[in-house]
N, C-alpha and C positions, 0 to 999 in steps of 0.2 A: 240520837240514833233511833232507826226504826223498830219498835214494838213487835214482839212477835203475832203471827195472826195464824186466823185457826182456818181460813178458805181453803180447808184439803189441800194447802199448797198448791193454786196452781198460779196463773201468772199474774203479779202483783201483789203478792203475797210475803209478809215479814216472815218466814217461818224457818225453823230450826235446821242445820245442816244436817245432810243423813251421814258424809261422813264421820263425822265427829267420837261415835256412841263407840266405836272400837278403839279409837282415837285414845279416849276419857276413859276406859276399862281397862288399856293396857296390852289391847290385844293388836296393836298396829307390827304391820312388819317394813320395816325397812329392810335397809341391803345386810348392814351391818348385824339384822336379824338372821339371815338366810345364813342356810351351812348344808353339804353333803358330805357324806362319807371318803374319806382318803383327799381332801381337800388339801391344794396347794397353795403360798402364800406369795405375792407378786410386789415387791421393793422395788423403787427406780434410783438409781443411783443422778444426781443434777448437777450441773456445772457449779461451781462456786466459784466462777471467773464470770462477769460480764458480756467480755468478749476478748476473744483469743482463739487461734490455732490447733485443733486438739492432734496433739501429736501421738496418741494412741490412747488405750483404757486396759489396764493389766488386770483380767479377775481370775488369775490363778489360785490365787489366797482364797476369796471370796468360794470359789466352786468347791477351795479344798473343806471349806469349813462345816459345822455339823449342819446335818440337814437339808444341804444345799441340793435340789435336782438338779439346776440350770441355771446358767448366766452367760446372759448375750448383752454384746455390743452390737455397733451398728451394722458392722460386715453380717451376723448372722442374720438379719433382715431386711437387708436394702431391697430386696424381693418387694417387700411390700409398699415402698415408694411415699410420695406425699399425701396427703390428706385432703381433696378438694374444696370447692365451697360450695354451703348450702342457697347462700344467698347472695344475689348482686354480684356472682362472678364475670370477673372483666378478665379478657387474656394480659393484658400491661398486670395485672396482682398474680398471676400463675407461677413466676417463676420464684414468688419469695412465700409460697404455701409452705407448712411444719410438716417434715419428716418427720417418721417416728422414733427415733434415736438418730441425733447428733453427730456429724460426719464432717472430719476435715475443720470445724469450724461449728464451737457454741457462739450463741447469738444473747443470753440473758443466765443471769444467777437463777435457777433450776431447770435450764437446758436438760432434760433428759438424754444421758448419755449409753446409760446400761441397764437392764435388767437383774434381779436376783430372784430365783423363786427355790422356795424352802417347803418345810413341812410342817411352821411354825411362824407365824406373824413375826415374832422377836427375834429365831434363829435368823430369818431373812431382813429382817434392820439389821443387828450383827454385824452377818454379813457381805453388809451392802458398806459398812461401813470400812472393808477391807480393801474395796476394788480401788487400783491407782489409776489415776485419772492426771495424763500428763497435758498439761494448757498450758502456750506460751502465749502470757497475754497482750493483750491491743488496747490502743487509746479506745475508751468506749464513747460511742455517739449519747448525747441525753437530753438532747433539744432538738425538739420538731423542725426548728425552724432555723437550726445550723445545715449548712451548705454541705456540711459533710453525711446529712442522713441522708438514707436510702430517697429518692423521690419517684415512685412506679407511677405516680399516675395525678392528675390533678381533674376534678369536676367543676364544670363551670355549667354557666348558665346566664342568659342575659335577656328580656324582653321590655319591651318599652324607650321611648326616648331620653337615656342616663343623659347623657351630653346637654341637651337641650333643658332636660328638669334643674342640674348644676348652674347652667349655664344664667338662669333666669329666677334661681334661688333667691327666697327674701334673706336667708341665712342656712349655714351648711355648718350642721354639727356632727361634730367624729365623736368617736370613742374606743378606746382600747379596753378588751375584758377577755378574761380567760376563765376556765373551770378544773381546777386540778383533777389528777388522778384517782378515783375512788371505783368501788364496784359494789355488787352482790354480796353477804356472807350470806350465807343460808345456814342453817340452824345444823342440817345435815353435810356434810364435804361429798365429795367427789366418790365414787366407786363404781364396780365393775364386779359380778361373779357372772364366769363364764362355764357352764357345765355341758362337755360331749356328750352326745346322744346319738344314738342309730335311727332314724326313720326310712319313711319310704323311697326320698331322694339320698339315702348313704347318711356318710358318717355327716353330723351337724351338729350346730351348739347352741342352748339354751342361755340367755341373756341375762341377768336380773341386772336390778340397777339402771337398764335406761330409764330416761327421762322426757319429758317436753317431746323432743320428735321421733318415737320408737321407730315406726314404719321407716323414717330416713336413713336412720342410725345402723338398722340392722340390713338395709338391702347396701345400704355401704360396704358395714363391714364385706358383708358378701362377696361383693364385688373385687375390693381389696383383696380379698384370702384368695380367690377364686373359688367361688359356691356360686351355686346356684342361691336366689333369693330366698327359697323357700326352707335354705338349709340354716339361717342364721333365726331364731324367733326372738322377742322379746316378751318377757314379762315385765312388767312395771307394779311393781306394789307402793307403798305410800312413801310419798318422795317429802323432805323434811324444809321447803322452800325451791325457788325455782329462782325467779328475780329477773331473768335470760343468762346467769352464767352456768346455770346448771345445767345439764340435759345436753348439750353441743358435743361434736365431735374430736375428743382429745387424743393425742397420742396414745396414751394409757388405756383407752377402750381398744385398740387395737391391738396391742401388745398383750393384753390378760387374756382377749379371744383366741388368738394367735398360740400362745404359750397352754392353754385348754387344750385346742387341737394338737397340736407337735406332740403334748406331753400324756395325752389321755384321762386325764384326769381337772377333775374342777380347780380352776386357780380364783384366787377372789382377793383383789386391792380394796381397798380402803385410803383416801389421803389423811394423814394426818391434818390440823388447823396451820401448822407451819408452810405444808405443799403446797395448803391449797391459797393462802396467803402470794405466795412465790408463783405459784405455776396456773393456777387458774386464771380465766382468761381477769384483764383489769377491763375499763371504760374510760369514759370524759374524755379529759385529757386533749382539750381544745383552744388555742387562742385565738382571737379576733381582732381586725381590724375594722371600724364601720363607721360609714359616709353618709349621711340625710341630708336630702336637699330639701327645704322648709319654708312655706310659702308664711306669710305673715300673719295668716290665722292657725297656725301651729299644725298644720297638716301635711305630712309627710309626702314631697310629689316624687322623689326619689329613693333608692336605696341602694349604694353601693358594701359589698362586705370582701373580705378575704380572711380564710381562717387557715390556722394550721391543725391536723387532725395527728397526733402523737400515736401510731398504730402498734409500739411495740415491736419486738423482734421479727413475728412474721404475720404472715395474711394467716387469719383460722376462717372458721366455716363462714361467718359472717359479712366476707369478702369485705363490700366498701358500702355493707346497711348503714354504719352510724352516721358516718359524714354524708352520705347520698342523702336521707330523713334530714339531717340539719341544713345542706342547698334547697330541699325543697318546702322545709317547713321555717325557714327562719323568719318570714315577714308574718305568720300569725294570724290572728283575727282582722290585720288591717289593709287597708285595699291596698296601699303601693304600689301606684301606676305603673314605675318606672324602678326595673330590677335587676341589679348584677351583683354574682358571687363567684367566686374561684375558692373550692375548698382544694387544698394540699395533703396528699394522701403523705406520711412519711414515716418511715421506718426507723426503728433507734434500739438500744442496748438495754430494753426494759421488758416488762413480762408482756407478752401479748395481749393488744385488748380487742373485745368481743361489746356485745349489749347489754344494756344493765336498764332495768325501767325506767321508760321513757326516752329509750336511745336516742342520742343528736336532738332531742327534744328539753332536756332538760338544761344542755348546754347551750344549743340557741334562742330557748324563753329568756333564760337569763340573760343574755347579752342585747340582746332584742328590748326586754323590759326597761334594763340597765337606758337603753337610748331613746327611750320613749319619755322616761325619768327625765333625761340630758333637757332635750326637748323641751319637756313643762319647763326646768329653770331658765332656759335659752329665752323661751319665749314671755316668762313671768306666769305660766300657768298652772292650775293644779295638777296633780298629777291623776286624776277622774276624771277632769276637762279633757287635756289633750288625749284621753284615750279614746273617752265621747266623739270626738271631732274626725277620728282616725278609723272606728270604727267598720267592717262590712257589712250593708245597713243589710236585713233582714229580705225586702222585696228584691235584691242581689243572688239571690241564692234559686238554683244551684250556681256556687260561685268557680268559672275554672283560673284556679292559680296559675295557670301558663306554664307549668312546671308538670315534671314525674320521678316520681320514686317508685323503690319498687318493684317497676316493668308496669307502672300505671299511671294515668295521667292524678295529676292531683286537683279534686275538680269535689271544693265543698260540699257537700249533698243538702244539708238544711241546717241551719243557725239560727236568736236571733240573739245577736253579742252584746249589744246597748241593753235588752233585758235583764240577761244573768247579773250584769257592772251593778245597774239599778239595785236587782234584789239584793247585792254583796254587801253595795252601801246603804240601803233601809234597815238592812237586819241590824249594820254595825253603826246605825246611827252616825252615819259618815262627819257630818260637821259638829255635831255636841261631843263626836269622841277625838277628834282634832285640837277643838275648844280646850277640853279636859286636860290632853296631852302637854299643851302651847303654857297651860300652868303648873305641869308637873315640872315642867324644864325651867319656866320662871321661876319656882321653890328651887332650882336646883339640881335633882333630877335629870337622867338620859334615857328619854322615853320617847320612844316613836312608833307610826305607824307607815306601813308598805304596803304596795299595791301588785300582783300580776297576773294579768290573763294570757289563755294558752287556748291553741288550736290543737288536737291531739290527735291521731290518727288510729285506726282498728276494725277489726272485725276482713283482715288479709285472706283473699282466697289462695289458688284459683278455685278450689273444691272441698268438698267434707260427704263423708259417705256415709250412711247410718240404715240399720236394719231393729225395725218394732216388727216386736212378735207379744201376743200371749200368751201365758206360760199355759202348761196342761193344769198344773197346783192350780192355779189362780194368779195373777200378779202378772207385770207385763216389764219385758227383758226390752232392753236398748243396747244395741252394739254400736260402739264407735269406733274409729281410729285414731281421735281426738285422745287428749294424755290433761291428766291430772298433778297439777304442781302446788295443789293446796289453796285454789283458786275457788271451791266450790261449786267447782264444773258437774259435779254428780246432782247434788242437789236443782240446781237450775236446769240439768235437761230432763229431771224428773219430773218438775213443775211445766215447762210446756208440755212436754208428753201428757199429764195429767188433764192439762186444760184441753186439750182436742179430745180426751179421750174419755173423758170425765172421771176419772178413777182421785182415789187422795194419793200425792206424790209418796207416799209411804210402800205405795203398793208396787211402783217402779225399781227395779234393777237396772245398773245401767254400768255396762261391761266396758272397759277401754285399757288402751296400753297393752293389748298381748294380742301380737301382728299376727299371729296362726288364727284368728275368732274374725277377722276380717280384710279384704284384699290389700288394702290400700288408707292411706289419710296421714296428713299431713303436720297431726300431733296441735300441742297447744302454746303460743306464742305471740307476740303484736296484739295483744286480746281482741282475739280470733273466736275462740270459742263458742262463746253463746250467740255469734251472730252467723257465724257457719256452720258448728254441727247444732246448734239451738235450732236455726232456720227449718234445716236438713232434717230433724226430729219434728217437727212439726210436720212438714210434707210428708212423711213418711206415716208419721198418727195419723194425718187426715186420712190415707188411701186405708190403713189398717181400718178405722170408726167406718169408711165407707162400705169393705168390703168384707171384712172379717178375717181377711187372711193374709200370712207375716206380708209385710212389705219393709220393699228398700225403696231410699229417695235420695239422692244429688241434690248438695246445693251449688252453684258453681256460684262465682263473681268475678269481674275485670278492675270493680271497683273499691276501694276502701270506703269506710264511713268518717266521720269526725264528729267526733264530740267537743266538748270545749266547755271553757270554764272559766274562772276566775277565784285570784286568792288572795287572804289581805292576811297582816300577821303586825300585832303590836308586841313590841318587848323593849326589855329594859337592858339598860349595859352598865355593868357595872366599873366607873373610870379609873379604879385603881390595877384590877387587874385584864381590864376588856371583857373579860367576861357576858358572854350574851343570855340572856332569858327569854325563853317567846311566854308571854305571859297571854295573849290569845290569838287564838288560828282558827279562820274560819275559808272556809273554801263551798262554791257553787257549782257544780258542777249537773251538765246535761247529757243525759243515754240516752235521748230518743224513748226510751220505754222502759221499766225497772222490773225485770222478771221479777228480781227478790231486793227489793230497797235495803232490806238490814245488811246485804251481802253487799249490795253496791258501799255502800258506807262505810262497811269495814275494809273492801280495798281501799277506799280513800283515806282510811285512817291510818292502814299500814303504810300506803305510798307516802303520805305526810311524814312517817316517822323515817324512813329514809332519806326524804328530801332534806328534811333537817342534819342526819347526819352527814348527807355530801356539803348540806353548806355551811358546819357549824365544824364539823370535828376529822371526818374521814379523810385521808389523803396519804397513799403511798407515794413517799419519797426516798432519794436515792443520794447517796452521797457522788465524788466526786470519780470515784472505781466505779460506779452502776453498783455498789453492795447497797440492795432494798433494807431501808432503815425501820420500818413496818414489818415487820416478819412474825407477830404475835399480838395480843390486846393488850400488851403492854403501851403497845407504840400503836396502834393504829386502832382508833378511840372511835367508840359508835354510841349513839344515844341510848341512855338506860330510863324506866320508866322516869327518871328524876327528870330528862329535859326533855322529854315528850310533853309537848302541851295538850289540852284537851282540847278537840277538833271538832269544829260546830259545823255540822255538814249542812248544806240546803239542795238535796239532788231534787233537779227539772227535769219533767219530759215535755219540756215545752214544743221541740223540734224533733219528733221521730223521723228517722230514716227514710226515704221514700223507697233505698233501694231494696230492703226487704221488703215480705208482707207481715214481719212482726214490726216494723220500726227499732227496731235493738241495735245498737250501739256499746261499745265495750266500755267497761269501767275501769280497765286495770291499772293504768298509767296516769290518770289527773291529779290524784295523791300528790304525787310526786314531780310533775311536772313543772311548775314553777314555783317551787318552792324556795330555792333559792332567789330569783326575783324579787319575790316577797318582804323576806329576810333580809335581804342586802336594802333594799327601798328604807324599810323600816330603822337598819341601824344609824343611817344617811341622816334619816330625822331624827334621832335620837341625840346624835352626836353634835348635831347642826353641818352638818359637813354634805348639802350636795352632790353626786355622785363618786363618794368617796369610796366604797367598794367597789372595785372593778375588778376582783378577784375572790374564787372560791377553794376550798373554805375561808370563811370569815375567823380563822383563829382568834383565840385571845390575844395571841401575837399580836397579831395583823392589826386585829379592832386598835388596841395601844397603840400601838406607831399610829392608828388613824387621828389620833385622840388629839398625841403629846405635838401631830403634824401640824 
């Protein structure tokens, strides 16, 4: 990892976050910090049925009990209606968006159905735990890809000649793979304090606890309640992980806001680790079918896919981002002439799923990797080889995929992918550690190596607004409407700001997350951030150093950037009980330009330590009621520093950007991106077994039955 450096912090520069030092002193506030005077406490009472009929909810008991102000079911706020989407709204998903209490009909085991709100966190569990909740229950749906789930909508796409590529194939390899159910924990859960206020537009409420999109979140609620925009603000203080399932729009933000105003006083939720297990949004949750047509020097002239995308009980804010990202990103770094996909949106009796890093991107590296794999053994080749040969060569670029996500076309900006493969394999001594491995297994030993690379996508417009000023003290303010998820977003637009301005980033303040300090912005997600409000801060430094006085500057974009990378991972398995080890992980990865290297590096280390847990350990599952069998860490097992391997980074800025004028590119997702590819490659050869993973997680289960197969 990068060294720290002492260049005043400005851009390329290893140097120390600024948020940290309140961080490490103890002086951070999160939500769970915040409190006002005569503060109310907000309980949601959840289905414990699947799916069923809800034939009423009795909270007579509950109201009568101590402490209770309030308790509503759905009748007392159908006023407030469904929840829209923030992204990729299609009218075919409109009619299956989440209400905010339960009506006629729960759809998953923590369906919010009621309200409690108390004068005491405990009195309102209590409570909560009085109200009668009558369900006559239903066979629950819990396969995507049963005839009985909901099916709103399917995304297709097709360019090039499929028919003719098949038709004239030297050979045509399929493959079946899927990615189980896992998501985000963030260190921090889910909450909401809502506190009324009087201003200048009437009575309004103070927010704490948003996240990731403040600006969205709050002129929502707005809207919802019926306010004017300017009557709902947000503050954002330090949020304890982000991942994408933090920060969205839940029921529960609308119900605490809601229950603020009605009741005049500050109400403030909290989830517990159970809820937020239950009720916050899931991911993955994809299967695949996939067709390569393969000419006889191992080069892919086709590619047919159909998947199923496992949406959970209803459409959330995220509309159809995951599976739209996996139609338009599944073919990768490789040209594949000839393209069709049909992703299956579908609905089932399970908890809602939303984004999780590297949405639709981790699930289609994988499966993509998984047949490029297929491919090398079809053909006899390695698995280096046929990536080399498949590769989009460099003088290609800008490359347009023929495809859009989005609301944008998908149209590569700069690469060069034969490079990063090169550097992966020089550092890991690709054929002496082959060598090495081919006699660990001859002694006996199950030790292998894996291979995958990934096209990643970021830096999402369409805008980021930012105002540089110098202070009258000394020292120079940055406003954003950009949000902070623990990304080191403050840091990095203190170091551009510094660099146009020539000051040491120590000297920079830089204000975001509290929507009254600025009109408008779009918050931090898809890592976006340092390439939109990073850009945005820069033009905005330059007119300030020109002219002396505060300036604002726009960045707009129509187009994404892409980064891209590649990862190899050796481990060992243990044959008695499957058992997996990644004994080493080294990953490449290119941003175009590295504001702060140490910070690029430690996303990738973090996003590595998840990517391992969706392919090694994470997975909510459901019995044969839809009762989620994951409901605490007893059951739903995430890496601890013990299987975290140490992650040998090599970040390139071989190909910056052309579409800004920094060249910047986002770091937040490569970590994670195909690390399951990786991993699965790697246990293949270990085991001797060929594409024998075609499912994630890789349990010890699973590994076993691959073994004993």
């Amino acid at each position: 990892m990068g060294q720290p450096d002492d260049r005043r912090g400005r851009i390329g520069a290893s140097v120390l976050r600024l948020e940290d030092r309140p961080l490490l002193v103890g002086e951070g506030r999160f939500l769970a910090d915040v409190s006002f005077p005569r503060e109310l406490h907000l309980r949601v009472v959840r289905s414990d049925v699947a799916h069923g009929l809800l034939r009423g909810v009795d909270l007579g008991e509950a109201r009568a009990s101590e402490g209770v102000v309030a308790a509503w079911s759905a009748e007392e706020v159908a006023h407030l209606g469904a929840i829209e989407f923030r992204m990729t709204g299609l009218d075919e998903l409109r009619p299956h968006c989440q209400r905010v209490l339960a009506s006629e009909r729960v759809r998953y085991v923590g369906d919010p159905v009621a309200v409690v709100i108390a004068t005491d966190p405990y009195l309102a569990e209590d409570a909560a735990e009085l109200a009668f909740v009558d369900i006559e229950p239903l066979q629950p749906v819990l396969d995507a890809a049963s005839p009985d789930a909901i099916a709103p909508l399917t995304l297709a796409h097709e360019h090039g000649d499929i028919e003719a590529a098949f038709a004239g194939a030297h050979r045509v390899v399929e493959l079946h793979a899927a990615v189980g159910r896992h998501s985000g924990i963030p260190l921090e859960t889910r909450g909401l304090l809502a506190r009324p206020t009087d201003g200048p537009e009437g009575i309004g409420v103070e927010l704490y606890g948003v996240a990731k999109v403040p600006h969205y979140n709050c002129a929502t609620i707005a809207a919802m309640l019926g306010l004017k925009p300017g009557q709902v603000v947000g503050r954002e203080g330090h949020v304890g992980g982000g991942f994408g399932v933090r920060g969205e729009l839940y029921p529960e933000d609308l119900l605490v806001t809601h229950a603020a105003l009605k009741l005049g006083r500050p109400v403030k939720w909290v989830e517990d680790r159970r809820e937020h297990l239950l009720a916050a949004n899931h991911s993955r949750d994809q299967s695949y079918r996939l067709r390569a047509a393969v000419d006889a020097g191992g080069v892919v002239q086709a590619l047919e896919a159909e998947f199923f995308h496992d949406q959970g009980a209803y459409v959330r804010t995220h509309g159809a981002t995951v599976p739209n990202l996996s139609v338009a990103l599944l073919p990768g770094p490789y040209l594949v002439p000839a393209y069709r996909v049909r992703g299956h949106i579908r609905l089932t009796n399970k908890t809602p799923s939303g984004t999780y890093r590297a949405p639709g991107r981790f699930e289609s590296t994988f499966v993509r990797e998984r047949l490029m794999d297929a491919v090398a053994t079809a053909c006899g080749l390695d698995a280096a080889e046929v990536r080399r040969r498949n590769l989009i060569p460099p003088d290609a670029m800008p490359f347009d995929r023929g495809v859009s996500t989005l609301s944008t076309p998908v149209v590569y900006d700069s690469g060069d992918y034969a490079r990063t493969l090169e550097r992966l394999l020089d550092h890991m001594g690709y054929e002496s550690l082959q060598e090495a491995l081919a006699k660990r297994r001859a002694a006996g030993e199950m030790a292998g190596l894996g291979l995958g690379m990934f096209v990643e996508k970021s830096g999402l417009g369409p805008f980021e607004d930012v105002r540089v000023r110098y202070l009258p003290g000394g020292g120079v303010e940055v406003v954003t409407g950009a949000a902070s998820v623990g990304q080191g977003m403050e840091t990095v637009i203190a170091q551009i700001c510094a660099e146009v301005l020539g000051v040491d980033y120590g000297e920079v303040t830089v204000r975001h997350g509290q929507t009254d300090m600025i009109g408008r912005g779009m918050g931090a997600f898809a890592s976006r951030v340092t390439v939109m409000t990073g850009v945005a801060v820069y033009l905005a430094a330059s007119e300030l150093a020109a002219t002396g006085e505060p300036a604002e500057a726009t960045f707009s974009a129509d187009h994404m950037t892409y980064p891209y990378g590649a990862h190899a991972a050796v481990v060992s398995v243990d044959p008695g009980t499957g058992g997996v080890t990644v004994e080493r992980y080294v990953v490449t990865y290119d941003v175009g330009r590295a504001v702060n290297p140490m910070l690029c590096e430690g996303q990738i280390v973090g996003g590595v330590a998840q990517g391992v847990g969706g392919t090694l350990l994470e997975l909510f599952s459901y019995d044969a009621d839809g009762q989620p069998l994951a409901t605490s860490f007893m059951d739903y097992l995430m890496p601890t520093v013990a299987e975290q391997p140490q992650v040998e980074v090599l970040l390139s800025e071989d190909a910056p950007s052309p579409l800004n004028p920094l060249g910047v590119m986002g770091a937040g997702e490569g970590g994670t991106n195909a690390c399951g590819a990786a991993i699965a490659a790697a246990i293949d050869d270990a085991i001797g077994r060929p594409g024998a993973v075609r499912a994630l997680p890789a349990t010890p289960e699973l590994v076993r039955s691959l073994i004993r197969a």
